[in-house]
BAZA-677804 format. One line per 4 residues: number of its first residue (from 1); for each residue x, y, z of C-alpha. Coordinates in steps of 0.02 Angstrom, whole numbers, plus 50000, padded with zeros to 5 digits. Layout:
! residues N
NUM) X Y Z  ...
//
This chain:
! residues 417
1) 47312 42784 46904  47304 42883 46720  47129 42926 46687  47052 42825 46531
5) 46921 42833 46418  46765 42696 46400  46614 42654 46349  46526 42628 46501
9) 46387 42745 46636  46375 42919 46682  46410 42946 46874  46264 42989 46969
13) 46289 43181 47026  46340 43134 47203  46498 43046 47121  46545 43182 47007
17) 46705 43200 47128  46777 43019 47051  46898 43082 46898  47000 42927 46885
21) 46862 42857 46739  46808 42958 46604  46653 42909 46494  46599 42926 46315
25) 46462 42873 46193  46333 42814 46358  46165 42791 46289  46038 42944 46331
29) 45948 42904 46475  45806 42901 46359  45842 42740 46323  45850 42647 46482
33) 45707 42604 46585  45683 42686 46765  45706 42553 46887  45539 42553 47005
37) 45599 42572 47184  45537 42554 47334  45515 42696 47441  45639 42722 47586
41) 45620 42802 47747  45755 42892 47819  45818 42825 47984  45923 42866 48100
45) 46088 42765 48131  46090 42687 48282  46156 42541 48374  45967 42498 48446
49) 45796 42471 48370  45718 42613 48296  45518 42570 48362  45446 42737 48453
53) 45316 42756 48548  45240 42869 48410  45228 42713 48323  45074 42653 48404
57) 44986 42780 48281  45097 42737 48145  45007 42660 47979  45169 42643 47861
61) 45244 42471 47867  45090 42411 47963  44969 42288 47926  44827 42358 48021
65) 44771 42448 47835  44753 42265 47757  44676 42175 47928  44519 42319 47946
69) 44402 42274 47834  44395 42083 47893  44395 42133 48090  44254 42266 48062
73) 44160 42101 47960  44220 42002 48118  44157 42151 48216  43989 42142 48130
77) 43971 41969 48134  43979 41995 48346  43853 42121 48324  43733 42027 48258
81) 43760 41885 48366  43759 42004 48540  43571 42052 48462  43495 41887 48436
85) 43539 41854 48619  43517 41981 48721  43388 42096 48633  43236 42047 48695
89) 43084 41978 48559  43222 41922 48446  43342 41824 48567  43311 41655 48499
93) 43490 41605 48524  43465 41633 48699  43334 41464 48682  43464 41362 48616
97) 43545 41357 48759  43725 41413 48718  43856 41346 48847  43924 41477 48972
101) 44103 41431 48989  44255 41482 48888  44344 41303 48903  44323 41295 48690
105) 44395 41470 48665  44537 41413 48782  44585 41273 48661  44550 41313 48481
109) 44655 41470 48559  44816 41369 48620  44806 41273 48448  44797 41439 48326
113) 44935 41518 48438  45049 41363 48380  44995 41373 48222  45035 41554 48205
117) 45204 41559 48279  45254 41435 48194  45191 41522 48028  45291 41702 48067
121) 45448 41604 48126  45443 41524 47968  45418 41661 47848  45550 41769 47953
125) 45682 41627 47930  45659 41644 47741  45671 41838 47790  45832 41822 47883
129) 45902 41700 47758  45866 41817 47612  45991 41949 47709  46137 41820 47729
133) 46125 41788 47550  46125 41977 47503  46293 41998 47647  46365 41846 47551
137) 46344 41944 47370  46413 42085 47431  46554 42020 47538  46600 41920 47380
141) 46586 42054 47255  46714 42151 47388  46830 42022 47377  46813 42014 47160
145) 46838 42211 47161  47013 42209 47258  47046 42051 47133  47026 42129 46984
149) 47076 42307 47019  47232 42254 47121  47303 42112 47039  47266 42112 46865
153) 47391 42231 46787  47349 42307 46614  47480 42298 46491  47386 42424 46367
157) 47258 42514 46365  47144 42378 46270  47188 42293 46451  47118 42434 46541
161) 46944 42461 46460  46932 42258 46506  46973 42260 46671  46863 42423 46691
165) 46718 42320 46599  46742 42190 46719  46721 42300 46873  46563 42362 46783
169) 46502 42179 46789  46528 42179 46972  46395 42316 46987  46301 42236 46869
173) 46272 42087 46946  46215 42162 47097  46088 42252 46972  46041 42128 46891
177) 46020 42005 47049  45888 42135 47127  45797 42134 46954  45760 41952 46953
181) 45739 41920 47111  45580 42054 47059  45525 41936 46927  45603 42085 46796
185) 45714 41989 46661  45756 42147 46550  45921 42226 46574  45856 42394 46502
189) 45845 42488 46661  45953 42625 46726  46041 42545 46877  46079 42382 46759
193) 46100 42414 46575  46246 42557 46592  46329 42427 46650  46328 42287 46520
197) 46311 42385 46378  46493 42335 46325  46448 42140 46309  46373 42111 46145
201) 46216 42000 46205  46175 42186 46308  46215 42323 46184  46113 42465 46203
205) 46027 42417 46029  45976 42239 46073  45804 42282 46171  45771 42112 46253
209) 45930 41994 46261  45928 41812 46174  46037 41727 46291  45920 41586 46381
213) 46012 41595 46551  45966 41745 46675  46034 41893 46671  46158 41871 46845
217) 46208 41712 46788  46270 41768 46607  46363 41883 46693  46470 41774 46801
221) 46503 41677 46636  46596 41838 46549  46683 41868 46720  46761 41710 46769
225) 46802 41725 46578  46899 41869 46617  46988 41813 46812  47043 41658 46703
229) 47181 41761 46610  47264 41806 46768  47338 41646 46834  47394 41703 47014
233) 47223 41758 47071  47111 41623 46965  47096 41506 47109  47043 41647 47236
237) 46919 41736 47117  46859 41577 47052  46819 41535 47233  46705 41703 47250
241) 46623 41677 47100  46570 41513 47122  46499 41579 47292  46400 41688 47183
245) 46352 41566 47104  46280 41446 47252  46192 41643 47301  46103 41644 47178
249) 46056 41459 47196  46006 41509 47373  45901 41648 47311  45806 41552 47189
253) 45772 41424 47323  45692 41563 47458  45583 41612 47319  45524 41474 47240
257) 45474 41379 47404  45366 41466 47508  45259 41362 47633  45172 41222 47587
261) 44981 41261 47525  44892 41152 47623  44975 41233 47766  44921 41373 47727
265) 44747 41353 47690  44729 41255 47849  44797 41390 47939  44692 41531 47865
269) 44518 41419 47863  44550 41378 48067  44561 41560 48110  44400 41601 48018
273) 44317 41473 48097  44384 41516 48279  44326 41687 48259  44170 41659 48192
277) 44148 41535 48317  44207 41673 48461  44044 41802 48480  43956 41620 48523
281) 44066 41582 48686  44088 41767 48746  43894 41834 48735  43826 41694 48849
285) 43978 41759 48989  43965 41902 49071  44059 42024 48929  43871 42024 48840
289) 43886 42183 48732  44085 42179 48759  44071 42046 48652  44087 42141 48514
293) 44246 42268 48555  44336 42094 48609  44296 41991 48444  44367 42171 48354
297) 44514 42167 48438  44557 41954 48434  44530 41972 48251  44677 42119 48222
301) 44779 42019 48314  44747 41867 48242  44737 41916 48051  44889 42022 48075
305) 44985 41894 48130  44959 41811 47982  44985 41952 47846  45134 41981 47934
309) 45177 41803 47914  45134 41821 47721  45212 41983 47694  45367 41940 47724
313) 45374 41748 47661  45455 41839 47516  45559 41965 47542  45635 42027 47390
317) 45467 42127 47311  45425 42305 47335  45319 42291 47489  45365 42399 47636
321) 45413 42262 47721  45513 42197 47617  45714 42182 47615  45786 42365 47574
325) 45879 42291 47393  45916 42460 47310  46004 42511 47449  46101 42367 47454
329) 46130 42385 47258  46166 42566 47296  46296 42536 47434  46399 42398 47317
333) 46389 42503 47149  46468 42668 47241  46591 42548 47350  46651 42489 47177
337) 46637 42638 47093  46769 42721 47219  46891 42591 47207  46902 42631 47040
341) 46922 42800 47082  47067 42772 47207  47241 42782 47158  47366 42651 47109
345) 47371 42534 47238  47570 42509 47190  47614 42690 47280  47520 42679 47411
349) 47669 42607 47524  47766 42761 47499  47659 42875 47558  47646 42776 47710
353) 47687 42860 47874  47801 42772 48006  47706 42629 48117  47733 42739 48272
357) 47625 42674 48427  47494 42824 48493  47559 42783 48673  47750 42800 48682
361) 47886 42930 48622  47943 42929 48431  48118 42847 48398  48225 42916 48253
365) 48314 42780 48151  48477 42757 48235  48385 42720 48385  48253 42593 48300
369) 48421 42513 48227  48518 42541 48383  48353 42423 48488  48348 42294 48373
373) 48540 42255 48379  48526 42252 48574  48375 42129 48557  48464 42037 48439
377) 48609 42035 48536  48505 41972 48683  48424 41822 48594  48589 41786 48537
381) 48669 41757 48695  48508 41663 48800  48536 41563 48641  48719 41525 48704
385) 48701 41491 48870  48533 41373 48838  48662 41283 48732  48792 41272 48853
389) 48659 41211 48996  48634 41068 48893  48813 41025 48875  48830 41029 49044
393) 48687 40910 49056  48745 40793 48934  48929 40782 49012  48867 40745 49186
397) 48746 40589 49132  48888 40545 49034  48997 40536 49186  48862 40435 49290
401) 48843 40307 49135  49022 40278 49132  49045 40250 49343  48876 40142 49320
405) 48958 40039 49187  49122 40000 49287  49028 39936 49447  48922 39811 49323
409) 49098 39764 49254  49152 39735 49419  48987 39649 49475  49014 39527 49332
413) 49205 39495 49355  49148 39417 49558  49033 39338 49519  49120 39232 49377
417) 49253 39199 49498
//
C-alpha cells in the first residue's frame, strides 16, 4: 500500500520498522499527560501456573503486608488474655470459670468459612467477568480493523487519512476504555490523545473535552459514522460496534455494583468478633500459651481472605492484583498498528504459493488437470449407471402392475358371469 502522510502519533521505538504510515505535525510529547501504569512483572510463558515454591517468602501481590498490623493487634489481644489466666496473682479470668471445650469455635468457624467463600467467589466472578469483557473488546476491535482496512477502499487520498483516522479510533477506544474504567475522564494522556487528536471535540488545543458522553462512547459515535459510508460491510461492523457498545455497558455494571454493604459490614464485624472471641476458648484447653501463636495465625488467614476478597471486587485499578489493562491496551494498539503496516491485502493472492499437502509428492499442472478429469470422469459415469439402476427398477414394477391388473380384470369378468 503507498505510504501516506497524517496527522496522527509517533510510533513507539519498538515499531520504528512499520513504514507504511508516515506522520506529521504530532503534538510534543510535552503536551500529553503520562499515563500512570501499573507495574508489570515479567513472567514466563507457560502453559501452567506460574506459583513457586519461592513464593512462600514472596511479599509482591500478597496481602500479608495489609493483614499484619491487625493479626499482631489480634496477637496482642491473646497475649493479654493468656496472662490474666494463667499468670498467677492476676488470673482472675481463671475465677470466672471459662468453659473448656471448643464446641463455639467449631461453629462461629463453619459459619465465617461460608461467609468467606462465598465473599472471594463473589469478588473473583466480577474478576473473571471483567476479563471476558476485555477478550470481547479486543476480539471486536479485531474484527473492526480487518473491516475497515480490508474493505473500505479509498478513492483519494482525503479517503485514506479517514480510514487511517478511523483505525486510530480503534486504538483509541481501547485507550480510552482503560482510562475510565480508572475513574480518568481526560483524553490528554499519551496512550489516548495521539489518537483522537484529529476529531475536533479532541484537538490537541482543547485541554478538557465538552462533549457530555464518555470518552469510549464518543468514539464509537464518529466510527459507526464512518462504517456507515461503506454499505457492504455496515451490517457486520455495525454488529461489532454495538458489541462494544453492550462492553462497555458490562463494564460500567462490574464497577458500579460491588457487594451489597450490609454484606459486607456483617461479614467484616463477625470476624472481629470471632477472633476476639478466640484467645477465650483456646487458653482454658490445653494450648495455654499456644494460644497466642494460634490466634496469630487464624487471624492472617482469616483477614486475608477477606482483603483478597476486596482487592479484587474491582479489578480495573492499579493494584497488583488487579487485571493487567495496559498490556491489554498495548497488545491491541501494536496488533492494529501492524495491520496498517501490512501490505495491500488485494496482492496478497499472487504471491501465494501452491496448496501442496506436507505429506505426499508435488504434482505439476498437467497432472492436477489430468486427476480431476479422471475424477470427473468417474462421478460422471456412477452417475450413469445409478440412473440406469433405477430404470431398471421402474420397468420391472411396471411389468408386475400391468400382470396384477389383468388377473383383477379377469377376477372381475367371472365373477359377473
Amino acid at each position: 500500500m503507498a505510504s501516506i502522510t497524517i496527522q496522527g502519533p509517533t510510533p513507539p521505538p519498538h515499531e520504528a520498522n512499520i513504514q507504511s504510515i508516515e506522520t506529521v505535525n504530532t503534538p510534543p510529547k510535552s503536551e500529553w499527560m503520562e499515563s500512570r501504569r501499573k507495574a508489570i512483572i515479567s513472567r514466563r510463558v507457560k502453559n501452567v501456573s506460574i506459583e513457586e515454591w519461592s513464593d512462600l517468602l514472596r511479599i509482591s501481590h500478597s496481602v500479608l503486608p495489609k493483614v499484619a498490623v491487625p493479626a499482631l493487634s489480634m496477637a496482642v489481644w491473646a497475649a493479654l488474655i493468656c496472662v490474666f489466666y494463667l499468670v498467677p496473682g492476676v488470673n482472675f479470668l481463671k475465677t470466672l470459670g471459662l468453659p473448656n471445650s471448643t464446641t463455639l469455635i467449631t461453629l462461629l468457624g463453619t459459619a465465617m468459612g461460608l461467609l468467606l467463600v462465598f465473599r472471594v467467589n463473589t469478588a473473583y466472578d466480577r474478576f473473571w467477568e471483567g476479563r471476558k469483557v476485555w477478550s470481547t473488546v479486543h476480539y471486536q476491535l479485531r474484527n473492526l480493523g480487518r473491516f475497515i482496512w480490508v474493505f473500505c477502499k479509498p478513492k483519494n487520498q482525503e479517503d485514506s487519512h479517514r480510514q487511517v483516522g478511523a483505525m486510530n479510533l480503534l486504538i483509541a477506544f481501547a485507550a480510552a476504555t482503560k482510562h475510565a474504567l480508572r475513574e480518568e475522564p481526560s483524553h490528554r494522556y499519551t496512550d489516548l490523545g495521539p489518537y483522537v487528536q484529529h476529531l475536533k471535540d479532541f484537538s490537541p488545543k482543547i485541554y478538557s473535552s465538552k462533549t457530555t458522553l464518555p470518552v469510549p462512547m464518543e468514539i464509537t459515535l464518529h466510527l459507526q459514522s464512518f462504517l456507515n459510508q461503506y454499505a457492504t460491510i455496515q451490517f457486520p461492523s455495525s454488529t461489532s460496534v454495538n458489541a462494544l457498545v453492550e462492553s462497555l455497558a458490562s463494564f460500567q455494571r462490574i464497577k458500579q455494583t460491588p457487594i451489597p454493604a450490609a454484606y459486607r459490614i456483617h461479614l467484616k464485624q463477625t470476624l472481629v468478633v470471632y477472633l476476639l472471641s478466640l484467645p477465650f476458648q483456646l487458653v482454658a484447653s490445653p494450648l495455654g500459651w499456644f494460644t497466642i501463636p494460634v490466634t496469630f495465625i487464624s487471624s492472617i488467614v482469616m483477614l486475608g481472605i477477606e482483603v483478597i476478597g476486596g482487592e479484587i471486587e474491582n479489578p480495573f485499578g492499579y493494584d497488583t492484583n488487579d487485571l493487567p489493562q495496559d498490556e491489554y491496551v498495548d497488545a491491541i494498539r501494536e496488533e492494529i498498528l501492524q495491520i496498517m503496516a501490512s501490505e495491500d491485502p488485494d496482492a496478497d493472492s499472487k504471491g501465494w504459493i501452491a496448496p501442496y499437502s506436507l505429506s505426499v509428492d508435488r504434482m505439476n499442472l498437467k497432472q492436477l488437470q489430468k486427476t480431476a478429469q479422471n475424477a470427473i470422469a468417474e462421478a460422471q459415469a456412477k452417475k450413469q449407471q445409478q440412473e440406469q439402476e433405477n430404470e431398471g427398477e421402474e420397468s420391472f414394477f411396471g411389468n408386475i402392475k400391468g400382470v396384477m391388473d389383468k388377473l383383477i380384470d379377469a377376477v372381475e369378468n367371472v365373477g359377473g358371469r
